[in-house]
N, C-alpha and C positions, 0 to 999 in steps of 0.2 A: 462628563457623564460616565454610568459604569454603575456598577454595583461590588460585592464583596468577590466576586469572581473573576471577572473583568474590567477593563477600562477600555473607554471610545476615545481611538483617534484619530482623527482630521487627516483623510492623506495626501490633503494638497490639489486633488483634484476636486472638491466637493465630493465627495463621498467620506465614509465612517466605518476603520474598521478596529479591531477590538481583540486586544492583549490580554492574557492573563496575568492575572495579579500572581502572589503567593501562595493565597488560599485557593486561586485556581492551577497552577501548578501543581500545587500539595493534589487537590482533585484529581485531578489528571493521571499522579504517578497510582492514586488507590485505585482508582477504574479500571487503569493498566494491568496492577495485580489480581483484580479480582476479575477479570473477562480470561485473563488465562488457568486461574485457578478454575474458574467453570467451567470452562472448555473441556480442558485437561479431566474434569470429572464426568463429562457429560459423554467425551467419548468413550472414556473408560467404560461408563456402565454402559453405551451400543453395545461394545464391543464382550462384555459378559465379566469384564475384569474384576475381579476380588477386590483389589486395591480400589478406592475412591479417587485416586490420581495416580495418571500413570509420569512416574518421575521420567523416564527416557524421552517421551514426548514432549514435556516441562522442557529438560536440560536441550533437546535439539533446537526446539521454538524458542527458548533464551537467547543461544545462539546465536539462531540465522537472524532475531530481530536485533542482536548485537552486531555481528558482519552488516547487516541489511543497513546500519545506522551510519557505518564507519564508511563504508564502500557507495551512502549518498553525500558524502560531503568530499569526494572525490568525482569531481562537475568537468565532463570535457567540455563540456558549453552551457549554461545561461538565455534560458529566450527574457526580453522584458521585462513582459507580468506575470513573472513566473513561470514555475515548469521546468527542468532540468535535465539532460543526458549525465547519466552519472556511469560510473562502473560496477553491473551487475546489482544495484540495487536490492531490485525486483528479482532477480533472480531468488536470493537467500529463500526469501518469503515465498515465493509458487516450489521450491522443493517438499516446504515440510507439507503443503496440501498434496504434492505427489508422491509423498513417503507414508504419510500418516491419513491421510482422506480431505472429504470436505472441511466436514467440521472444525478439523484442527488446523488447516489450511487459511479459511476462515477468519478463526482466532488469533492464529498468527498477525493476519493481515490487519484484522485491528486494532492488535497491541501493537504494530508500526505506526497505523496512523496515528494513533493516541500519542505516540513518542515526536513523533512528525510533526504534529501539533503543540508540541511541549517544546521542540528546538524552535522551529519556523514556523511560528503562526499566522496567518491571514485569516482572520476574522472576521464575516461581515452580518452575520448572523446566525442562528442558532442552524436552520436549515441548508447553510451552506455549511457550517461543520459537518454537520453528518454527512452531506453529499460528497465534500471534495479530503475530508480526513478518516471517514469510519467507512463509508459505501467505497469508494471508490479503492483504498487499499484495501480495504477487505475483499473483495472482489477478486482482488489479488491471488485467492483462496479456491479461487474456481478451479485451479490446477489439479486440486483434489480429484475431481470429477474423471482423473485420465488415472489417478492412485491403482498402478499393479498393471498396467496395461504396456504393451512394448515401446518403446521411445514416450513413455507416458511424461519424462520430467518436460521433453521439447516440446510436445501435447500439452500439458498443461500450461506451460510459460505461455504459451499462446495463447491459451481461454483467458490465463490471467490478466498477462498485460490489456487483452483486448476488453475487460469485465473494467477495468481500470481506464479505460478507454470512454467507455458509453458512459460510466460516471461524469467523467471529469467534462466532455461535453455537455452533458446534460447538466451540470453546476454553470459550465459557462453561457449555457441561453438562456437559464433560465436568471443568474445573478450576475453576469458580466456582460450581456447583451450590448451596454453601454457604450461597450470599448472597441463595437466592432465597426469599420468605418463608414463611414453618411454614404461612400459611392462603390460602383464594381461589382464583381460578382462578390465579395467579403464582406457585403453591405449587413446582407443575411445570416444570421447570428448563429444557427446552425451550421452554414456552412463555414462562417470564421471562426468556429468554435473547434467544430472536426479540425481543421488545418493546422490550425494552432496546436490543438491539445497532441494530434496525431504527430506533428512534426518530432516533439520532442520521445514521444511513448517509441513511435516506430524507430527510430535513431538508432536508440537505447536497445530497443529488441534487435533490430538486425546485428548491433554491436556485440549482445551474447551470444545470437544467435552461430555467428561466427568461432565465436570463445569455445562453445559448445560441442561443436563439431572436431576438434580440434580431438585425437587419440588421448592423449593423456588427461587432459579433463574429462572425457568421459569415462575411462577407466577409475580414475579417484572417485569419481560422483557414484561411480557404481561401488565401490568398495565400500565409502560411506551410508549407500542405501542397506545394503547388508547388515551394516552396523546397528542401525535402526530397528534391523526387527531380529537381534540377538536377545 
């Protein structure tokens, strides 16, 4: 089963989830360009800009969604059903929200999950993409909300990750409930959902969070910010 976009596959437990084809790949990569081309235009005109795009924003969101690509498939660990500690990920993605604002923050985070969804897809319906590939990286973006404020990039990594957080359990009770166990206190799909979903988010954050603090990373991070609004 499937259609011109997708295909349904059997994943061995009774359940159906669902690949993309070529023509949804091909999809995939236009959605990708065209959500940062609006972005990119949308903040521009908040912001009073002449230009209908502003390229510096373009080239930095390229970037970090390029770092943000390379540095997930670098996994200190693996849970089961997914979910991964990788290195700094998430980071790349909540800078440009705390360089650039919401909106391109945002943008950024759902030109990852668009890409996210193009490398490693889990599929099991139309409303769990959006939940666990467009909301929950995008969310990512919330970082923006701390954009120009003191320790704003630590600030944000944290609204991010955590905006990433409430998604990704909220996909798991409401379309993985299934998998959570018959007995225990994990019986309850909320709370198997948080433990799970938290185990791997919080890992990951304290791991940068450490990176972070660290004198010469923050001095680069800081030079780079500067850069930004040359």
């Amino acid at each position: 089963m499937g259609n011109i976009f997708v295909n349904a596959i059997d994943d061995g437990y009774g359940g159906i989830y669902y690949m993309p084809t070529t023509a949804g790949y091909t999809l995939i990569v236009v959605l990708l360009i065209l959500v940062l081309l609006a972005a990119s235009a949308i903040t521009s005109r908040l912001r009073g800009a002449k230009r209908p795009v502003n390229v510096r924003q373009l080239a930095f969101s390229a970037m970090a969604v390029a770092l943000a690509m390379l540095a997930s498939m670098i996994k200190l660990f693996s849970l089961p059903m997914g979910g991964n500690v990788t290195l700094l990920s998430m980071l790349f993605i909540t800078l440009i929200g705390s360089w650039f604002g919401l909106s391109g923050g945002i943008a950024c985070g759902v030109a990852y999950g668009l890409l996210q969804m193009f490398i490693d897809p889990y599929i099991i319906s139309i409303p769990q993409l959006l939940c666990d590939y467009i909301l929950a990286f995008g969310a990512l973006g919330l970082s923006g909300l701390f954009a120009g404020k003191p320790n704003g990039y630590r600030k944000g990594y944290l609204a991010g990750i955590f905006g990433r957080f409430v998604f990704s359990v909220l996909s798991g009770v409401i379309f993985f409930a299934a998998y959570a166990p018959e007995s225990g206190i994990f019986s309850n799909p909320l709370l198997y959902s948080a433990a799970y979903n938290g185990a791997y988010i919080a890992a990951e954050g304290v791991v940068t969070l450490v990176i972070l603090s660290l004198p010469p990373v923050a001095h680069a991070l800081e030079t780079v910010r500067k850069m930004t609004s040359k």
